[in-house]
N, C-alpha and C positions, 0 to 999 in steps of 0.2 A: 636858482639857475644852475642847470647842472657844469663841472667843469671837463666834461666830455663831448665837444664841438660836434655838433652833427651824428654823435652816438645815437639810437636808438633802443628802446627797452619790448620784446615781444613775450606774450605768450605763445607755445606751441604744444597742441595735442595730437600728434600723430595719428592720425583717423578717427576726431571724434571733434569737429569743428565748433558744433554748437559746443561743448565744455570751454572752447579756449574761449569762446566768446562771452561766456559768463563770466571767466575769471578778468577777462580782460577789462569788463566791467567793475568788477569790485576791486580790482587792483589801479585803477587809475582814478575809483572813487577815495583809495585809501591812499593816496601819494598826490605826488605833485606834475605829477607826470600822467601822459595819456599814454597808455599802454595797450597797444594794436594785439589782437591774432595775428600770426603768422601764418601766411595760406602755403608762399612757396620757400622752400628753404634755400632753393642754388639763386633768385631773382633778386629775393627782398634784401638777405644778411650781406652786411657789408663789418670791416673789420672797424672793433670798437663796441660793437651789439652787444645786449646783453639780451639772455632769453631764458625767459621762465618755462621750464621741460614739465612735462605731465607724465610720470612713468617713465618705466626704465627702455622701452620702447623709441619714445621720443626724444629720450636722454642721449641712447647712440644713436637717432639721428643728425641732432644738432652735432656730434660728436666729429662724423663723419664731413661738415661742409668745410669746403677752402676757407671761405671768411674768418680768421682771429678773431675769433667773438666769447663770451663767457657766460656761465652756465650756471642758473639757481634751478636745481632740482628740486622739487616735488612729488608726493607720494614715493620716494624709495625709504625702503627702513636701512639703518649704518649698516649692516654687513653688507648688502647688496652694492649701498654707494661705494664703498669702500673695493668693493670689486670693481666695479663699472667704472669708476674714475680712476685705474688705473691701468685700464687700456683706453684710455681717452686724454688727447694730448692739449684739448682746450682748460682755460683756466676756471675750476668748476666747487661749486662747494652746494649744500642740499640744506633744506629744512625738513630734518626727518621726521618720518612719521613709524608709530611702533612708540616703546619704550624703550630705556635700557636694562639688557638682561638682569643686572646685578639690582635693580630695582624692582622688577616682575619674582623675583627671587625674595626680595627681603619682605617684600606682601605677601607672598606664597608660605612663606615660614612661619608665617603670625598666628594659620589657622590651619597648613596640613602637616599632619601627623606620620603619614605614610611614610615609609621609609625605603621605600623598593626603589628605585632608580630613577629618575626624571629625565625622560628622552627625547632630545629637539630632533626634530625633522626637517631636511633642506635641501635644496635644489644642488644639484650636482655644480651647479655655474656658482655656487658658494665656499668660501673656503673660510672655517672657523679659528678664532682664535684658541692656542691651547691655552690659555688662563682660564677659559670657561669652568671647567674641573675645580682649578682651586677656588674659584671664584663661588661655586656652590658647596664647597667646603667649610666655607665662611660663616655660611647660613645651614649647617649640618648636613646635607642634601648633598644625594651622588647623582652625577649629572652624565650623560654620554650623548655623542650626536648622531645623526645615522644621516646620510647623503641617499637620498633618493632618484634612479637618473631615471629622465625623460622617457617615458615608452608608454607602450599601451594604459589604457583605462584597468585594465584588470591586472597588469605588472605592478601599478603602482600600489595599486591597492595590497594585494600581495605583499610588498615591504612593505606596509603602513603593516598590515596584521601580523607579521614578526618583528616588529616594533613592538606593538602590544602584547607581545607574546611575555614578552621583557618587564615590562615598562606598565604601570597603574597611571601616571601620567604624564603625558607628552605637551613640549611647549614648541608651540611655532612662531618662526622669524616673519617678520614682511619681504615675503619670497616671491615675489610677481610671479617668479618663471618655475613656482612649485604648487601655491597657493592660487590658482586661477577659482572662479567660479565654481565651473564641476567637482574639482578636487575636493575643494572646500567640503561641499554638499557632500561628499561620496566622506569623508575621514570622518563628518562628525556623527553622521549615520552609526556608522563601523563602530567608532566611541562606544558610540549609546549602547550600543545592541552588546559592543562586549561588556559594559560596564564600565568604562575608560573616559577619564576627565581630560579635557585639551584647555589649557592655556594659551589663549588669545591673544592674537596679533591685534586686532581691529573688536570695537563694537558691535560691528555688523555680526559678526562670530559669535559674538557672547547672546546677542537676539538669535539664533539661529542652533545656539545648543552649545556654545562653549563656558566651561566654568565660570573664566572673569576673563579682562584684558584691561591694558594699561592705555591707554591713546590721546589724541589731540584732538580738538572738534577743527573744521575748516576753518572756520572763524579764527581761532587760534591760529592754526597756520597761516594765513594770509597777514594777518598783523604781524607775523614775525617776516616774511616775505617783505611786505611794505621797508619793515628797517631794513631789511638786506640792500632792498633797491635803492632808500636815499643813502645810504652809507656809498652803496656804488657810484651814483653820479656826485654825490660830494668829493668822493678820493680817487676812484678808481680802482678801488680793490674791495675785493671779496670778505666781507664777513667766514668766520671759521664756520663748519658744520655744527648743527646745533639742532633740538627738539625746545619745540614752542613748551612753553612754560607759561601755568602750573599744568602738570598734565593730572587725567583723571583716570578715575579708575572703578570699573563696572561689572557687575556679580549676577550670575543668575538663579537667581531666586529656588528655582525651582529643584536647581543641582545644591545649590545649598542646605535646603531641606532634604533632601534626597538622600546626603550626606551626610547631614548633623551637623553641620560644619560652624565653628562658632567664629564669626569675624570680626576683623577691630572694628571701632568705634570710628566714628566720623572724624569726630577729633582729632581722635590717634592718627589719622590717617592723614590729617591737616597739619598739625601741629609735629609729629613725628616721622612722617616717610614723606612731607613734603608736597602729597597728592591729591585730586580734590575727591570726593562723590559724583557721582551722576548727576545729581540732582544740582551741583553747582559748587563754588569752592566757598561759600561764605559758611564762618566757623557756627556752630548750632549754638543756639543764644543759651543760658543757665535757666 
C-alpha cells in the first residue's frame, strides 16, 4: 500500500509512445504498482506524481510542468544528469546508465600501454569535473577534455579530427546532445580510418567499431528502477543516483587482435574491478 494518497507513478517518452508503453509494461510487471504511459504532460500530472523520464529530452520536459511531481531518470549518464538537474527545480534523481570514469580508467590501465594523451570528447551543454586529470593520474594516464559545440556535420567532425590529431585514444561520456546516431557512425569511421581507438559509452558502440565499454543491460536498469519506485511510495523520497550493479564490460575482438592487446582475465575482472563479462557475471568454474 503505497503512503502517497492518490499519488500516481508514469512513464514518459517524449515522442516515442510505443517505448513508454513497453516500459510500462515491465515496470509494473516488476512492482506492485500499475504503471501508465504518460500521453499528456499539462492533463494527466497532478502534484505528488512520480515519473519515470526516458532521455534527457523527456527529463526537461517533465521538468518544465506546474504539477510538484518527481523524477526517476533514465538513460542519462552522471555528467549530463548532473547538469540537467540543476536547471530543473523538480525533486529528481536518475538510474545512470555509462560507467564511472575512474572505473573505464582502471580497465583501460590493465591492458593499454600507450602513453600519448587520452581525450574525452563532449557536448558543449557539459561541464567537467577538474579531478578528472588527477583522477587518471591515479592510473598513469594523461587525460584532457575537448567540448565540442553544436554545428554542422562536417564542423564536428573537424574538432573530432584535431582531437586525433592529439590523442591515440579518445573516451566518450553518455552525451545525448553530442553522441546522437549520425555522430556516432561519423567518429568511429574517422577512428578507424585514422587508426584511433574510442572507448565506449554504450555496447551498441563497441558492435559498431569501438574498443570496449562498460555498461548496464536494461534488465539491470529496470530492477534498479523497480527499487527506486517502492522505496518511493513507501517514504516518499528519492533514492540517491546510482548505476545498476554489477556492471559489464565488453571488448572487441577484432581491435583487440589488431592491437595485440592482452586483457585480464574474467576473473580478474570479477573478483578485482568488480565487473562482469559479456557473456554474464558468473565466476569461470576451475
Amino acid at each position: 500500500m503505497s503512503t502517497l494518497s492518490g499519488a500516481q507513478v508514469y512513464v514518459y517518452h517524449d515522442g516515442r509512445e510505443t517505448v513508454s508503453r513497453v516500459l510500462s509494461m515491465s515496470l509494473s510487471a516488476s512492482t506492485d504498482s500499475s504503471i501508465p504511459a504518460l500521453n499528456n504532460l499539462s492533463r494527466q500530472l497532478k502534484d505528488g506524481d512520480l515519473v519515470i523520464t526516458v532521455g534527457r529530452h523527456s527529463f526537461d520536459s517533465v521538468c518544465d510542468v506546474s504539477a510538484k511531481v518527481s523524477i526517476i531518470a533514465l538513460f542519462l549518464g552522471e555528467e549530463e544528469f548532473s547538469v540537467a538537474k540543476e536547471s530543473c527545480a523538480k525533486n529528481s534523481t536518475a538510474v545512470l546508465s555509462g560507467a564511472p570514469l575512474g572505473l573505464r580508467l582502471e580497465i583501460l590501465q590493465t591492458f593499454w600501454e600507450d602513453r600519448a594523451p587520452i581525450a574525452i570528447v563532449h557536448s558543449a551543454n557539459l561541464s567537467l569535473s577538474g579531478d578528472m586529470e588527477q583522477l587518471a593520474k591515479r592510473y598513469g594516464m594523461s587525460l584532457y577534455s575537448k567540448a565540442i559545440a553544436e554545428a554542422g556535420r562536417e564542423q564536428t567532425l573537424q574538432a573530432l579530427t584535431e582531437v586525433l590529431d592529439r590523442s591515440n585514444l579518445v573516451l566518450s561520456l553518455y552525451d545525448s546532445m553530442l553522441f546522437d546516431s549520425q555522430f556516432s557512425k561519423d567518429a568511429i569511421r574517422l577512428m578507424f580510418h585514422r587508426k584511433k581507438a574510442l572507448v565506449a559509452h554504450s555496447l551498441q558502440l563497441v558492435r559498431a567499431g569501438a574498443l570496449f565499454a562498460v555498461y548496464s543491460t536494461s534488465k539491470e536498469k529496470l530492477g534498479l528502477v523497480a527499487t527506486y519506485i517502492n522505496a518511493f511510495e513507501e517514504s516518499g523520497n528519492l533514492l540517491a543516483p546510482a548505476y545498476p550493479t554489477p556492471l559489464r564490460v565488453a571488448f572487441n575482438p577484432y581491435l583487440i587482435r589488431m592491437y595485440s592487446l592482452i586483457l585480464p582475465t574474467d576473473q580478474y575482472l570479477i573478483t578485482e574491478l568488480g565487473v562482469c563479462p559479456e557473456s554474464g557475471c558468473q565466476e569461470p568454474s576451475n
